[in-house]
C-alpha positions as CSV (number, residue, x, y, z in Angstrom):
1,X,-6.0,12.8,16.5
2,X,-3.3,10.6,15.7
3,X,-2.4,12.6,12.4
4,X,-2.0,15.8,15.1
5,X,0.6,13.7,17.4
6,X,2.7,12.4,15.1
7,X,3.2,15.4,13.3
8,X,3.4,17.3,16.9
9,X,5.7,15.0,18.1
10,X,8.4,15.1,14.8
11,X,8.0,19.3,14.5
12,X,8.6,20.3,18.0
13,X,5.2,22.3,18.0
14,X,1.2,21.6,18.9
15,X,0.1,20.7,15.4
16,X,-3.3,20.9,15.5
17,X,-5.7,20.5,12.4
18,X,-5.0,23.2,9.7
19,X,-1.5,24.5,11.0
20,X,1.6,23.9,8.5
21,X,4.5,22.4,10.0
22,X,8.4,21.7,9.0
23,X,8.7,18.1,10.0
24,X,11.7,16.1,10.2
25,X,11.3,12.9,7.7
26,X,12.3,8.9,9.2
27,X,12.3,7.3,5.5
28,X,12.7,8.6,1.7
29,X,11.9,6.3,-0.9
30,X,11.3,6.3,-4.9
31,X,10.4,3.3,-6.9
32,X,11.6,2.9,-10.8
33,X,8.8,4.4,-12.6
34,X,9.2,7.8,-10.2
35,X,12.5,7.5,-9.3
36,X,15.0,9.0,-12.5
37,X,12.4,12.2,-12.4
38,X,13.3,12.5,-8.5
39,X,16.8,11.7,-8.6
40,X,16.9,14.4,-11.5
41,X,15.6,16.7,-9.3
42,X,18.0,16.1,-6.2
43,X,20.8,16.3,-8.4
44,X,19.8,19.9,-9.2
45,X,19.7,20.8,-5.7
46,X,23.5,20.5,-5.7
47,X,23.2,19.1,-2.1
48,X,24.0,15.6,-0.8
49,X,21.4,13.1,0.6
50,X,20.7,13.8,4.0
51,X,20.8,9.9,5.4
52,X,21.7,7.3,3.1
53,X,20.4,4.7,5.1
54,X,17.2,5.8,5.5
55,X,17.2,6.3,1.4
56,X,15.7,3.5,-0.6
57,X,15.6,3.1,-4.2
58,X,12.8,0.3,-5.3
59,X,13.3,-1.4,-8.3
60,X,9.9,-3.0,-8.7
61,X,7.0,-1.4,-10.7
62,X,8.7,-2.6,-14.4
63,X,10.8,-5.4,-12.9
64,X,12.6,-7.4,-14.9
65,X,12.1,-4.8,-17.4
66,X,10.1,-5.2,-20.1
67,X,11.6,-2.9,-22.2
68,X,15.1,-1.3,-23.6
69,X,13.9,2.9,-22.1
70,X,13.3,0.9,-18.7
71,X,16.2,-0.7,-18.3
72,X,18.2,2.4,-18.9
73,X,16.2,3.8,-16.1
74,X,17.2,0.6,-14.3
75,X,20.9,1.5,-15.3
76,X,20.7,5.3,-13.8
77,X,18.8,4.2,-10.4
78,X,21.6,1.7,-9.8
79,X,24.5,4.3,-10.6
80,X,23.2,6.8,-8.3
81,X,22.5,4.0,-5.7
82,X,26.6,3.3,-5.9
83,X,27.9,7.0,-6.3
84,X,25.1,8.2,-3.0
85,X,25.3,5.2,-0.7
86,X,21.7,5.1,-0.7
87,X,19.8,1.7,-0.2
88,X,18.9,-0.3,-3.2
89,X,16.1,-2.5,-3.5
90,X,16.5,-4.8,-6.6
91,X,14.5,-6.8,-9.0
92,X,12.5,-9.8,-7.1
93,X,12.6,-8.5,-3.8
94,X,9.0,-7.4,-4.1
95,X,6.5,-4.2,-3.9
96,X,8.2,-1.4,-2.0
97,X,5.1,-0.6,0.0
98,X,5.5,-4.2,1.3
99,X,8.7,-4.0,2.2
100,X,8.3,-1.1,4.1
101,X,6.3,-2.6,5.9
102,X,8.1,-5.7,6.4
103,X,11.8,-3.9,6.8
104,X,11.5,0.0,7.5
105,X,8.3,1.6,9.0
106,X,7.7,2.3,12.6
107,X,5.0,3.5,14.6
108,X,5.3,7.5,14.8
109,X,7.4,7.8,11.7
110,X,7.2,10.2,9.1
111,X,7.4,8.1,5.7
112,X,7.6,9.7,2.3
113,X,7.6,8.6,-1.1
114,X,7.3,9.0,-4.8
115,X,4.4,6.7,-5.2
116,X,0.8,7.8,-4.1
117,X,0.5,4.2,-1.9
118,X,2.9,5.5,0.7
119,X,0.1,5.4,2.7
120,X,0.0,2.0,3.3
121,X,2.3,1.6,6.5
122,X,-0.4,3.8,7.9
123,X,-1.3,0.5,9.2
124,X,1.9,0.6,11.7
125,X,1.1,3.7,13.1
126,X,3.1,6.1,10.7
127,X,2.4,9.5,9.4
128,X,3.0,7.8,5.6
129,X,2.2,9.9,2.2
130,X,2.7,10.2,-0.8
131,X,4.8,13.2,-2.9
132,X,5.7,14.7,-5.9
133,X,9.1,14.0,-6.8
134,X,10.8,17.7,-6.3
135,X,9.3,16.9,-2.7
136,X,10.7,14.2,-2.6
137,X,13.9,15.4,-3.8
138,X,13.9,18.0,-0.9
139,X,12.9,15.6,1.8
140,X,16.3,13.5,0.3
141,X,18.5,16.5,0.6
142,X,17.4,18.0,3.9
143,X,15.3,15.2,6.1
144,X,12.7,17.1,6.2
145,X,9.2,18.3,4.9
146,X,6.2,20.7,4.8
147,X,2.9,19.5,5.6
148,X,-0.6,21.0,6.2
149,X,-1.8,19.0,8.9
150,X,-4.6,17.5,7.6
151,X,-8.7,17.2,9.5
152,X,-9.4,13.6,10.2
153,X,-12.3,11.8,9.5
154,X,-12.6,8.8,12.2
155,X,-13.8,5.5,10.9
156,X,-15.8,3.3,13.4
157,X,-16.1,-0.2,12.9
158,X,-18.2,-2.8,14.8
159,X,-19.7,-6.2,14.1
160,X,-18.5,-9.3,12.7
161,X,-17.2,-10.4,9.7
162,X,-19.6,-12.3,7.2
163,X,-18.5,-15.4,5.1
164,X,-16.5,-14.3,2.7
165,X,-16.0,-10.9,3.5
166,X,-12.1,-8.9,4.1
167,X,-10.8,-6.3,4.9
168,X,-11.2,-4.9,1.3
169,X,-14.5,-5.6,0.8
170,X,-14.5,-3.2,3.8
171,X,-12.1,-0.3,2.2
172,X,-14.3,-0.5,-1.0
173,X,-17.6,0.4,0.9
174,X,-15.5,3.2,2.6
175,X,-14.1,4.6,-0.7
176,X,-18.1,4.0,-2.1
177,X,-19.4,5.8,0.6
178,X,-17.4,8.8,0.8
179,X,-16.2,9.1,-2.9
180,X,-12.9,9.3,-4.9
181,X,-12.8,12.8,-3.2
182,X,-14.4,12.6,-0.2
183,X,-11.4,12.8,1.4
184,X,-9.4,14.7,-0.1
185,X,-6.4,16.2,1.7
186,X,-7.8,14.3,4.9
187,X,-6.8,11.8,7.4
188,X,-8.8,8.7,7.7
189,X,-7.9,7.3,11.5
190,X,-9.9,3.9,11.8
191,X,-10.8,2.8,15.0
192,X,-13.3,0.4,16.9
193,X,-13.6,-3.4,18.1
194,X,-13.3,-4.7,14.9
195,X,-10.1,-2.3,14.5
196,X,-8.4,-3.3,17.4
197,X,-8.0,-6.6,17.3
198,X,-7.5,-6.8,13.1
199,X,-4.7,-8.6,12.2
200,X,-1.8,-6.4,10.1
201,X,-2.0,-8.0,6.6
202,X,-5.5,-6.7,6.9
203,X,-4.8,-3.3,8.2
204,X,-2.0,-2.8,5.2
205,X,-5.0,-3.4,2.5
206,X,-6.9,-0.6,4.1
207,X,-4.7,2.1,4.8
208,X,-3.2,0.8,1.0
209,X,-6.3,2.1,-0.4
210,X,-7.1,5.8,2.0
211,X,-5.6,7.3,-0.9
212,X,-8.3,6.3,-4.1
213,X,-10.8,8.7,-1.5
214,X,-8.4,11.1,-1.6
215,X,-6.8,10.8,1.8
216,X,-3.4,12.1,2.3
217,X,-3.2,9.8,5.0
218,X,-4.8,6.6,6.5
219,X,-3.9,5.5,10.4
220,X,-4.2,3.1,12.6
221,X,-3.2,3.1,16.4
222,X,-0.4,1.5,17.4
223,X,-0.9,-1.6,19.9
224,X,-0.7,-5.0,20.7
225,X,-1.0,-6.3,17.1
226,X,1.4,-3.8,16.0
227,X,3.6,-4.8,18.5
228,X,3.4,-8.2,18.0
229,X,3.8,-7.7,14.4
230,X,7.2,-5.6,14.4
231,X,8.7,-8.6,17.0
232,X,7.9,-10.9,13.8
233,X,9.7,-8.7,12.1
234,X,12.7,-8.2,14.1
235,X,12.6,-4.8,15.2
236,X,9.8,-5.2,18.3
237,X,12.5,-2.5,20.1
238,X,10.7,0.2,17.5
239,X,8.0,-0.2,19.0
240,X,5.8,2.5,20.6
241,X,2.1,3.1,22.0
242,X,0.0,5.5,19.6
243,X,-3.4,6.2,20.4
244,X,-6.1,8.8,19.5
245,X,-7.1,11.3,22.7
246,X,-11.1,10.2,24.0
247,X,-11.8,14.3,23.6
248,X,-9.9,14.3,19.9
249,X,-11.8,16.5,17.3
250,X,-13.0,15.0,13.8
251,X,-14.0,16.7,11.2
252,X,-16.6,13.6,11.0
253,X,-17.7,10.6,12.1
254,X,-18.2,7.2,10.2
255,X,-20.1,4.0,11.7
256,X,-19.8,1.1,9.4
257,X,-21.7,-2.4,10.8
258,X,-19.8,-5.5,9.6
259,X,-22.6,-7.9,9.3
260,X,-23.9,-5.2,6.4
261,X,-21.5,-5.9,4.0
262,X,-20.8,-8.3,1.4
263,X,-18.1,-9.4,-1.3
264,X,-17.5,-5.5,-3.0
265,X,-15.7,-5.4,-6.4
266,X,-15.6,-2.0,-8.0
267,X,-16.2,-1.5,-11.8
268,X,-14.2,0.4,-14.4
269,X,-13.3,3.0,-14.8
270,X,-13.2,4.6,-11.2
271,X,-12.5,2.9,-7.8
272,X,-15.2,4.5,-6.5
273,X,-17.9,3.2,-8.8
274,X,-18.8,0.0,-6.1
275,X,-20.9,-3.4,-6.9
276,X,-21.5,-6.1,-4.8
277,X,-20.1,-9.2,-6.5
278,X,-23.1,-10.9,-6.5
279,X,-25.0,-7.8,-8.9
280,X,-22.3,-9.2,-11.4
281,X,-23.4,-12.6,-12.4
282,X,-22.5,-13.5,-15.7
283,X,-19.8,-11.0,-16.5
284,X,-17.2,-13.0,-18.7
285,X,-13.3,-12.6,-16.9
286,X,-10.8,-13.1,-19.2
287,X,-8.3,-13.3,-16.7
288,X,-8.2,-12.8,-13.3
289,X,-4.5,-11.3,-11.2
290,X,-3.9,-11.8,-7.6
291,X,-1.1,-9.6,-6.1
292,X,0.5,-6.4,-5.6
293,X,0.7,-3.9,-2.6
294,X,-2.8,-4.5,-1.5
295,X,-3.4,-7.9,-1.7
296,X,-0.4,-9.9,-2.6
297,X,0.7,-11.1,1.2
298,X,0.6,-14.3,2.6
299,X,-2.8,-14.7,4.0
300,X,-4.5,-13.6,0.5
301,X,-2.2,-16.5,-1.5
302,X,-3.6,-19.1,1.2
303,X,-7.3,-17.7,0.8
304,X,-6.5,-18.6,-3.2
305,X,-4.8,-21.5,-2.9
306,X,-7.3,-23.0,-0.2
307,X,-10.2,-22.3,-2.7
308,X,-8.2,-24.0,-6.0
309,X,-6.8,-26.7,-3.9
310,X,-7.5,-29.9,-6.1
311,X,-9.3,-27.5,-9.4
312,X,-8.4,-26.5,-12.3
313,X,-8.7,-22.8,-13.7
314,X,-11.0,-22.8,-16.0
315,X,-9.5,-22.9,-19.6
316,X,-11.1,-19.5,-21.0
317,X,-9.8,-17.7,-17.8
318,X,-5.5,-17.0,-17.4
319,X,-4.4,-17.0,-13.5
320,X,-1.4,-14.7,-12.5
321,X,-0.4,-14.5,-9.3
322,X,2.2,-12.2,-8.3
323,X,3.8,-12.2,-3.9
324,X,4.2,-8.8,-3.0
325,X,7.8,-9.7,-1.9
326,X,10.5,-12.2,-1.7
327,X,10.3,-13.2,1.9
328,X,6.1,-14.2,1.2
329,X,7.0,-15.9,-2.0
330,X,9.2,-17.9,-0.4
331,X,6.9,-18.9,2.7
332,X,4.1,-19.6,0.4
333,X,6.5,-21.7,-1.7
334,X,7.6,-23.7,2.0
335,X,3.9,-24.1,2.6
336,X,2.8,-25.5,-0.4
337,X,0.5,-22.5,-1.7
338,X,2.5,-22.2,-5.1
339,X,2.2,-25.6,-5.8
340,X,-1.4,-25.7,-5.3
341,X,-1.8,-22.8,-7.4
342,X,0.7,-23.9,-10.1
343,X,-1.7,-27.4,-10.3
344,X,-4.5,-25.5,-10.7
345,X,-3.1,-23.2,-14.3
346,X,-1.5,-20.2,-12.4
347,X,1.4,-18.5,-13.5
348,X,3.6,-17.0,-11.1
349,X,5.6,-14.3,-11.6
350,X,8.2,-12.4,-10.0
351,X,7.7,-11.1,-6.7
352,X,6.9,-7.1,-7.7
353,X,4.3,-4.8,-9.1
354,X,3.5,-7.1,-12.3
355,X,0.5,-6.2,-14.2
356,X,-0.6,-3.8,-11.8
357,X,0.7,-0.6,-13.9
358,X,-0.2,-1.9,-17.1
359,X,3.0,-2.3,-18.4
360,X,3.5,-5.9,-18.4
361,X,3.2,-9.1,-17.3
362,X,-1.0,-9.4,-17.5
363,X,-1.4,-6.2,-20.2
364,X,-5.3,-6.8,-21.3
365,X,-5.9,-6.9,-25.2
366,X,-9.0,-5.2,-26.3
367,X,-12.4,-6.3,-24.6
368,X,-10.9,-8.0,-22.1
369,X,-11.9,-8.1,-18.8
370,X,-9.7,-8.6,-15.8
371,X,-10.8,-9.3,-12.0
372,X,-7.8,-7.9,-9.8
373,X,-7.0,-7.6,-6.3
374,X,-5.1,-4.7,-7.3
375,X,-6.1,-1.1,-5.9
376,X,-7.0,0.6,-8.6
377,X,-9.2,-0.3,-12.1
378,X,-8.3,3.1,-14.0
379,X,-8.2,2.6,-17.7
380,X,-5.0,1.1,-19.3
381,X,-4.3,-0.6,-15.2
């Protein structure tokens, strides 16, 4: 399976479902709502970071901050940035699991953060998870990491796309069909027609959301859309081949016909607990927030901005809109997508995690209801 190759391939051995390896570790990374707890931690170890430029504090999740105990956080993350030479991403450079994606991840890496969306540059090909933060700390001190490597369940997906219909309608079924748990400790490797020719943006929203079935990690194969996408990127030299063997062994097998599904939303309080849209007619939205690390890239601000094009919001209804990082805010500024959507009553905020956590920028009062693109509906998100 893929998840038993890469983790072969960076622990010397023949990982094979089961087996627990020592792994060496590409990138380290913590965010601002993880990060003081883990840099706590590492500072107990008494050790040095192991590669400073593979390091990466994110300043994102409460960014600008919204409050005085934040922005002392803020003030720590920034001093340890300076004293350890570690990379700092700051306020309005966007979501870190998008700019992982954008800046750092490769096909075969080992990727490890503080956040439980590590997973989402499983779409490139890389062994990406998410840990606690004394892991974390450890993985920043030595370069390296434990791991039970995980069964995979493979994903199969054929058929064509309905009107109307993405990539996480498609990740929503998934997570409805097998369960917040179903997967727990498990790799989902996706695969298929539909797989292989899906564009990245796509692939990001569903290896974003493996982890609300309890995946430890979500892959894709590396090929010629990955390839193509890391030349956009500037780094098409990191590119590598990655591919599941024909005689690989799955724990199980899931066969999921496009032309089945329609527009999926799921209901509070669990991401699990799946509708179609359509079951929903009449449900007042009090306010409705596109972004974040799932859906907030390019090609979901044109999808809203095409639809709202020449309308208004309608009056009862707020529209936030939050790009998951500076470089897409900026192309959907140069091709008129913020403008559209600033005509039609949205608010734009900062490029960053927004109302996603629940902290600010879109907090609900009581009652409300909220329609995100966000990945997860828990109560108080």
């Amino acid at each position: 399976t893929l998840a038993e190759k890469i983790l072969s391939a960076k622990s010397d051995t023949q990982a094979h479902a089961g087996h627990i390896v020592v792994a060496r570790v590409d990138l380290v990374f913590v965010q601002d709502s993880t990060g003081p707890l883990t840099v706590r931690q590492f500072k107990e170890t008494g050790l040095t970071v192991h590669n400073p430029a593979k390091t990466i504090l994110f300043i994102d999740h409460s960014a600008p901050s919204p409050a005085k105990e934040l922005s002392n956080d803020h003030i720590f993350l920034r001093k340890f940035a300076q004293e350890s030479g570690v990379v700092l991403s700051e306020i309005g450079e966007g979501v870190c699991h998008q700019i992982v994606a954008e800046s750092w991840a490769n096909p075969g890496d080992i990727v490890v953060g503080a956040d439980s969306h590590t997973v989402t540059v499983g779409a490139l090909g890389a062994f990406a998870t998410g840990m606690g933060s004394t892991d974390i700390a450890v993985a920043m001190a030595l370069g390296k990491t434990w791991l039970r490597v995980p069964e995979t369940i493979r994903v199969v997906v054929s058929g064509r796309w309905p009107k109307g219909v993405y990539s996480k309608d498609l990740i929503l079924h998934i997570i409805g069909k097998v369960g917040a748990d179903g997967a727990t400790y498990k790799s989902l490797e996706f695969g298929g027609d539909v797989i292989n020719i899906m564009p990245m943006p796509e692939r990001l929203t569903m290896a974003n959301m493996v982890v609300e079935a309890g995946a430890k990690v979500g892959l894709f194969p590396s090929d010629s859309v990955t390839q193509s996408f890391l030349r956009e990127q500037g780094r098409g030299e990191r590119y590598i081949p990655l591919q599941p063997d024909t005689d690989a062994t799955y724990e199980e097998t899931i066969k999921i016909d496009l032309a089945k599904l329609q527009p999926t939303v799921a209901k509070p309080h669990t991401v699990d607990n799946v509708a179609l849209a359509g079951e929903l007619k009449g449900v007042r939205i009090d306010q409705v927030f596109i972004g974040t690390c799932t859906n907030g890239r390019l090609e979901d601000i044109a999808i809203a901005a095409g639809i709202l094009k020449g309308k208004k919001s309608h009056r009862n209804t707020r529209l936030i809109v939050a790009p998951a990082s500076k470089k897409i805010y900026l192309e959907a500024m140069s091709r008129g997508y913020i403008a559209d959507l600033v005509e039609a009553g949205a608010a734009i905020v900062p490029p960053g995690c927004a109302a996603c956590l629940g902290v600010h920028m879109g907090v609900l009062g009581d009652g409300e209801a909220c329609l995100s693109t966000a990945n997860r509906n828990f109560k108080g998100r």
